[in-house]
C-alpha positions in Angstrom: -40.1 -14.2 -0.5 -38.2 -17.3 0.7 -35.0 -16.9 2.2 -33.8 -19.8 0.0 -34.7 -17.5 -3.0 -33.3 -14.3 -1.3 -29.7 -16.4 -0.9 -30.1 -17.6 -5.1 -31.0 -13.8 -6.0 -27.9 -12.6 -4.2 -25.8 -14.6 -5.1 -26.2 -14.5 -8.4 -25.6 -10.6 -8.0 -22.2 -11.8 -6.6 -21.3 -13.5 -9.0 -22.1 -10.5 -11.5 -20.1 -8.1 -9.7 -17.4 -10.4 -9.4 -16.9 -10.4 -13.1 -16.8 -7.1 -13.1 -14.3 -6.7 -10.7 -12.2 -9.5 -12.9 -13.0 -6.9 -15.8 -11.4 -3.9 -13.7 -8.3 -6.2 -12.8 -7.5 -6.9 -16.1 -7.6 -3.5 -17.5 -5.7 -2.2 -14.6 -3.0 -4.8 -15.5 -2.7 -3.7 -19.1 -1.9 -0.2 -17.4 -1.3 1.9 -15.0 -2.7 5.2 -16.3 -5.4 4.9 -18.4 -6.5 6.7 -21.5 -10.5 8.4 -21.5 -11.9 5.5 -23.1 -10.0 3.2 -20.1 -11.0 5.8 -17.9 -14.9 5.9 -18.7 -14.9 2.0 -18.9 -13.9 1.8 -15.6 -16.1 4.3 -14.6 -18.8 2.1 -16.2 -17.7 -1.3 -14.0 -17.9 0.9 -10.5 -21.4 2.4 -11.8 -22.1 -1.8 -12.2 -20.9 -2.8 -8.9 -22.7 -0.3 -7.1 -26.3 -0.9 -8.6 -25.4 -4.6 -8.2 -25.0 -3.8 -4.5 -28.3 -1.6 -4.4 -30.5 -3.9 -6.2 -29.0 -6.6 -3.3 -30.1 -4.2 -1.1 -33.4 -3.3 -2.6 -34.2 -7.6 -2.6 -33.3 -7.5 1.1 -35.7 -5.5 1.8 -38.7 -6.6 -0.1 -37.7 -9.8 2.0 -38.1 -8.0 5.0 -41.5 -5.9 3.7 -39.4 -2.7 4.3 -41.1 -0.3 2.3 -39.4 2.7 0.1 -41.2 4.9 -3.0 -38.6 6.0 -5.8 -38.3 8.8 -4.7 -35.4 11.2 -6.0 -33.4 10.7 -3.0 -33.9 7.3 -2.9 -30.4 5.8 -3.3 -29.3 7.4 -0.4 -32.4 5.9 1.5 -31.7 2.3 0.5 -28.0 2.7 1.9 -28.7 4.7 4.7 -31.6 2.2 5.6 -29.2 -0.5 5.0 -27.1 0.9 8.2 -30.2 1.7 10.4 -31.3 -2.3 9.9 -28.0 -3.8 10.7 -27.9 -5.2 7.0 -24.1 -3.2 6.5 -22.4 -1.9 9.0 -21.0 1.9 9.4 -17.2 0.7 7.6 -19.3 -0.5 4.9 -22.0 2.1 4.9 -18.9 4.6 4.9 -16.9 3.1 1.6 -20.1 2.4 -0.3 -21.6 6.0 0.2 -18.6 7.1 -1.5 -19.6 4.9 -4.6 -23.6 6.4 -4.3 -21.8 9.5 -4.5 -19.8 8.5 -7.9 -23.1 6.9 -9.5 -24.8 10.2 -9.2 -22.1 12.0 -10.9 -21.6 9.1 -13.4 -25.4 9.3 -14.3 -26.0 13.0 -14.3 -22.6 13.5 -16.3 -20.3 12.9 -19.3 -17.9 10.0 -19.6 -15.3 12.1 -20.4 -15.0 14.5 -17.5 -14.2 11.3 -15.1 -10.7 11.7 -14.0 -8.6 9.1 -13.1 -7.1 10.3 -10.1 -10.9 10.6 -8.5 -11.4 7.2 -9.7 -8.4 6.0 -9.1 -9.4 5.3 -5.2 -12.3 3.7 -5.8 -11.2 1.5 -8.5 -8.3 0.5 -6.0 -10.4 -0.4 -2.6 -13.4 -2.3 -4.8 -12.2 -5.4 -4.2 -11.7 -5.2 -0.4 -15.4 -3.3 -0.1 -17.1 -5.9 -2.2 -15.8 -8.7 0.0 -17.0 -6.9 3.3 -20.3 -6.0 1.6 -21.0 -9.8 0.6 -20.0 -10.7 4.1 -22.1 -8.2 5.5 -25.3 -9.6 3.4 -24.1 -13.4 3.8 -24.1 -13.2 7.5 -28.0 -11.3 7.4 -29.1 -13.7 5.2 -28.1 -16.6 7.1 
């Protein structure tokens, strides 16, 4: 794969997750506690911007011919390989593990046993860990 076609793939990621973080901004200004459905949508848009970032980092690394099998543990391979190959660096590693951690429970779990004050922080700092994570893949890539 081209690096030209790396850059278009990832950044049209980027622009993905950055509707979805204009998605979370609005709902969190129509309130400041949400109700479950609020809740599990928001819950929905961090389970977004996290496989957005993995399937960034799963592109990365067919550019680079690094190799992984889907495996069970996989996700956590892709991030922590992500660190090992300088692609992210232990800040971002760090803040994003946290949302590998919510996309398990969000997958293997119901909707409507996501509280908000364990979402809360994540839904609060996705802004700031999206910006170092494109900065972190921007500056590989080029």
């Amino acid at each position: 794969m081209k690096k030209e076609l790396l850059k278009e793939y990832c950044d049209g990621e980027f622009e993905n997750i950055a509707l979805i973080l204009k998605e979370i901004k609005e709902l969190r200004e129509k309130t400041s506690a949400p109700n479950k459905v609020e809740v599990a949508a928001l819950g929905t848009f961090i389970h977004n911007f996290y496989n957005g970032a993995e399937n960034i980092l799963k592109r990365v690394f067919q550019h680079n011919n690094i190799i992984f099998k889907n495996t069970p543990t996989y996700h956590k391979f892709i991030l922590k390989k992500a660190l090992e190959e300088n692609i992210i660096d232990e800040n971002t590693y760090n803040n994003l593990y946290k949302f590998l951690t919510f996309r398990h429970f969000f997958v293997h779990g119901y909707s409507f046993l996501i509280e908000w004050e364990k979402l809360k922080p994540l839904v609060d700092c996705i802004e700031d860990i999206f910006k170092s994570f494109k900065t972190a893949i921007d500056n590989y890539i080029n």
